[in-house]
N, C-alpha and C positions, 0 to 999 in steps of 0.2 A: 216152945216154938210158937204156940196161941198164944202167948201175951206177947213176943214181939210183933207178929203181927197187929193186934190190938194197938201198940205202938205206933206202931210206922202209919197205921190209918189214923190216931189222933195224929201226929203230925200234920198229916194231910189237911185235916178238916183245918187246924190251926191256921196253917198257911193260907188255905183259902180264904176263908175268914179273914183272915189280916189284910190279903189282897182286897179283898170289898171293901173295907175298912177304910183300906187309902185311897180309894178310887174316888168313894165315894168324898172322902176329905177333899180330897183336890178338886172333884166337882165345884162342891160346895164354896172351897174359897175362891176359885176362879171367877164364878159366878158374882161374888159378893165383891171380890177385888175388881173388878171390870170399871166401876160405876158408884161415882160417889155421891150424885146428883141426883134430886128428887125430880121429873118433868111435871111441866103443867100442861093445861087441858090441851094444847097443841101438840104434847111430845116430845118439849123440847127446852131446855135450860141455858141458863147462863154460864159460861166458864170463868170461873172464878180465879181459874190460876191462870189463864194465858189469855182472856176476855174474849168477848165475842159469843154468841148464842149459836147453837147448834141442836135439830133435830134427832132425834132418832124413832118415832113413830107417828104416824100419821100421815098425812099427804106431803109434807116435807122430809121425811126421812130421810138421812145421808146427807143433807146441806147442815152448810156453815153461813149465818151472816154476821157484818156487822152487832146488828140489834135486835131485839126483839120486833121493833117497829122496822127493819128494812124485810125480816120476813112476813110480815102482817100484811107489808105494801106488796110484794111478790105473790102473798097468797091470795089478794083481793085482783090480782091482774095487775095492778098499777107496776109502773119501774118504779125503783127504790130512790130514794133520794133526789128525784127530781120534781120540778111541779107539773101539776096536770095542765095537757096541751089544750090551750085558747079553744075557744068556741066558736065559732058565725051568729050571732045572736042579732037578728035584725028584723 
């Protein structure tokens, strides 16, 4: 009767054990499957397969633009793609 207990409790540890085992597997490829892109010092890369530059840390985080330059011009204040408004210079 002590070794089938003995038994049934390595069962036990086994299963557990396996359970961690895949949790932690699927962590790990979720993580690495998410994100194929490397960011630069803004946070934020180019899409290669569907274009357009997009954030994900830093002060832009969550935006999509055109360019890397129409988010440059949004993070400096300026609108994007337009020219800067005339002066009074007199």
């Amino acid at each position: 009767m002590a070794s089938r207990s003995r038994a049934v409790a390595a069962v036990g540890r086994v299963e557990r054990v396996s359970f961690v085992l895949f949790a932690l597997g699927i962590a790990a490829s979720t993580d690495c499957a998410a994100h194929s892109g490397g960011l630069d010092a803004y946070g934020c890369h180019h899409n290669r397969k569907q274009g357009g530059y997009h954030c994900h840390r830093g002060e832009m985080a969550g935006q999509s633009f055109a360019s890397q330059q129409q988010m440059l011009d949004q993070l400096r204040g300026g609108p994007s793609g337009q020219e800067p408004a005339p002066t009074d210079r007199q």
